[in-house]
N, C-alpha and C positions, 0 to 999 in steps of 0.2 A: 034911562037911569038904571033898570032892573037890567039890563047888557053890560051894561059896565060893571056892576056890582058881579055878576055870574063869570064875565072876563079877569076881574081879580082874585079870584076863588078859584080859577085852574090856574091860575098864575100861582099863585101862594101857594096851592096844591105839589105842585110842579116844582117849586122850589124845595120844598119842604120834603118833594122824594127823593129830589137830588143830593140833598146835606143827609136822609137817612142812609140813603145807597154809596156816598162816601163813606158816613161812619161803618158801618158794614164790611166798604173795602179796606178800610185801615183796620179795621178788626183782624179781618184776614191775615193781616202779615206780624199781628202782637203775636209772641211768643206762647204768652200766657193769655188766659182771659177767663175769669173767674164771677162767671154769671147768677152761680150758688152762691158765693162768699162763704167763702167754706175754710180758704186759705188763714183768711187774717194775717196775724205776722210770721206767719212760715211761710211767704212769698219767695222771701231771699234763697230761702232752703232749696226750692222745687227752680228757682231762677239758676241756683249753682247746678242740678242737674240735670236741665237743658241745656247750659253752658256745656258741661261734657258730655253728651248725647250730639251735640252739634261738633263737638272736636274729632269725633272721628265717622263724621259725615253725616250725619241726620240734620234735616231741616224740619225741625219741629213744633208742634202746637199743641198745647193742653189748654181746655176748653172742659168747664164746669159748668152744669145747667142745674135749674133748681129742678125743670121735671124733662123730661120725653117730650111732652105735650101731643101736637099731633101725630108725630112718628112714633109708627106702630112699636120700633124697636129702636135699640142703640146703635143699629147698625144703616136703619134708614136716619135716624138723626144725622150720620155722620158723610152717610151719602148726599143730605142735604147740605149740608156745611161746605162739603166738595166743590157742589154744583156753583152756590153761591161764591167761592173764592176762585176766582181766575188765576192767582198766583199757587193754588196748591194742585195746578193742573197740567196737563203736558197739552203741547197744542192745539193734539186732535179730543181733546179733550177729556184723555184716561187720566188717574191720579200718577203724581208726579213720583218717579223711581225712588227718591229720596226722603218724602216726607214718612214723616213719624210725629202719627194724632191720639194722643192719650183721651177722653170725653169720659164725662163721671156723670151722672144723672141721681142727685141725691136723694128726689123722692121715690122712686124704682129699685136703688139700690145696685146700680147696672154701672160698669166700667165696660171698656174698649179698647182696645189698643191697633190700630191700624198703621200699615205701614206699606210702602211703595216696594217695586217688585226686586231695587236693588238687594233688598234684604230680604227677601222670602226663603232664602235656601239658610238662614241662618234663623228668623223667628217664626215661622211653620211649625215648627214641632216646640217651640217655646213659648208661644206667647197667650196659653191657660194658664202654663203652670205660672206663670207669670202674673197672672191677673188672679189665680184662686190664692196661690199658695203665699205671693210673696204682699199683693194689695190688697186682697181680699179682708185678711186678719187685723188689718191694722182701719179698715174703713171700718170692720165691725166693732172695734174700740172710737171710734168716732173721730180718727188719727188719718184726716183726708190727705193732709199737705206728707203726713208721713207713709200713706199709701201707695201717692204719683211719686216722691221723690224713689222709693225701693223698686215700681215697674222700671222709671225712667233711670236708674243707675244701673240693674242688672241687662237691660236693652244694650245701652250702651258699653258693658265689657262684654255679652258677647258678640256684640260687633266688631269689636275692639279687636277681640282674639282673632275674630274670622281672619283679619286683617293682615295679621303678623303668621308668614310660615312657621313652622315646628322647622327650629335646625336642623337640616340633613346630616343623618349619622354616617363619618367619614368612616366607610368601611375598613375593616382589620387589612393591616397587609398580606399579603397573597405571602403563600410559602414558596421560597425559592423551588425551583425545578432544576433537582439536580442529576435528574431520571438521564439528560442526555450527554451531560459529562461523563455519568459512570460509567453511560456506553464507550465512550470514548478515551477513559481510562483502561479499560477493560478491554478496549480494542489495540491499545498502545501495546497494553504488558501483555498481551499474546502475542503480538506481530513481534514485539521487542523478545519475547523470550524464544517464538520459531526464531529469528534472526543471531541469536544467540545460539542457537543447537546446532545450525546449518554453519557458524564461521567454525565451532566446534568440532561438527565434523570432516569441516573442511582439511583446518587445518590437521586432525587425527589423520584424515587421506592420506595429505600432503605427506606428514611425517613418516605412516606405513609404506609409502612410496618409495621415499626416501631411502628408508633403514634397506627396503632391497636392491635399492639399485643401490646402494654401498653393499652390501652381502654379493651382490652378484658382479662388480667389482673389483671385490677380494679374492671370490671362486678363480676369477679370469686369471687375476694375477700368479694365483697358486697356479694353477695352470699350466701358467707358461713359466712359472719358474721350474717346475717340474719336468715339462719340456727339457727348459733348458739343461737344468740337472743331468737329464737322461743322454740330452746328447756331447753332454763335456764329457760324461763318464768312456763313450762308446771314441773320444778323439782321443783321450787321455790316455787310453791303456796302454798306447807302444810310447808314449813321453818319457825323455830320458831324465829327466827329473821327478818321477811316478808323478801318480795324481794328487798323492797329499798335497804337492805344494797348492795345485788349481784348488782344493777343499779349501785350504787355506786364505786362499784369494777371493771365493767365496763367502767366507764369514764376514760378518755384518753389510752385504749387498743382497744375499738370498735368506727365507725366513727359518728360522733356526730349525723346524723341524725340516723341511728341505735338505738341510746339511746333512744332518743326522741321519736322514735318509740315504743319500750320498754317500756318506760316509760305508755304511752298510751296507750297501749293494756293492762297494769295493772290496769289501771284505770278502763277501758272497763270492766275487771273481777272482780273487786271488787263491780262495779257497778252491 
């Protein structure tokens, strides 16, 4: 009889660890869990901002204790809580990149804010000023539910920000470059202007050329009209017609001074 009676007693034991070590793991995955009762009816409040805490990516838990008890500190409290939840864990067992655990310890007066290593390059350098400056003032008005809601909302936009790049400034447009045209202008209207000196003097050549080989031309022609002059003078002199008439025959086929001269050397001979 006293076997049986000591067989239902680990029984009942045994059952009875089971139903507390479920409550426990459902614990683990409330949102909230308010063990001070500290919330009252500003649940809704601190529920809107794990709602937005969770929208841009936090898996969160806030968790109120009325003391520490046997953990030394709030940060072995929170180690404990870890241990205990499977779901707030990765699977070799480090805390999960995403979570974010707010713990208030009312008889202490101690807050925490813990969070997975997705965000340490964003709440490392934020998350005192967070707990002094923005929970701190408002637990010490006895304003719990208004304490988590201002850590758990300022968490969340700077995550938020992390988030979203700063628009890249579309650089000014570059100033044309016009350095190699004006070489190239420059290289025109020289070549263009030697090109222009050179047909210049070309044709200046051409035309000096020109005017003497006409001058020298004209020399010829005088020449030989003077020649010729000299030697009508020297056929003409026994012509029984004198030479006048040949002077005459003369005019307008030899150049006027020609005649003239002509003329005058007959003079000259007859004198």
């Amino acid at each position: 009889m006293a076997n049986r009676t000591g067989v239902k007693k680990v029984i009942v034991g045994l059952c009875l660890m089971s139903a507390l070590m479920g409550v426990a793991l459902a614990n683990c995955d409330d949102p909230i869990e308010d063990g001070a009762h500290i919330l009252g009816n500003d649940v809704a409040r601190v529920t809107q901002a794990v709602d937005d805490l969770k929208r841009v990516g936090g898996d969160v838990r806030v968790r109120t204790v009325a003391s520490l008890g046997s953990a030394a500190t709030i940060d072995a409290l929170e180690a404990s809580m870890e241990k205990a939840c499977p779901s707030w864990q990765t699977p070799d067992g480090k805390r999960r990149n995403t979570l974010v655990v707010v713990v208030v310890a009312l008889q202490e007066h101690k807050v925490g804010i813990f969070y997975g290593s997705q965000f340490r390059s964003v709440l490392d350098s934020q998350f005192l000023r967070i707990q002094t400056q923005l929970m701190g003032p408002k637990f010490r008005d006895k304003d719990y539910a208004g304490g988590i809601v201002a850590g758990l909302e300022e968490t969340a936009h700077l995550i938020g920000a992390s988030q979203v790049a700063p628009p890249t400034p579309e650089p000014p447009p570059k100033p044309v470059d016009l350095s190699g045209l004006w070489k190239v202008l420059g290289l025109a209207v020289v070549l263009g202007a030697a090109g222009v000196g050179l047909f210049a003097l070309s044709r200046a050549r051409a035309s000096s050329h020109a005017d003497a080989d006409r001058r020298h031309a004209a020399q010829q022609q005088a020449k030989i009209a003077q020649q010729k002059a000299a030697n009508l003078v020297v056929k003409i002199e026994g012509a029984p017609d004198g030479p006048e008439a040949h002077v005459k025959d003369l005019m307008g086929k030899a150049p006027d001074q020609d005649v003239l001269a002509l003329q005058g050397r007959i003079r000259t001979v007859r004198e």
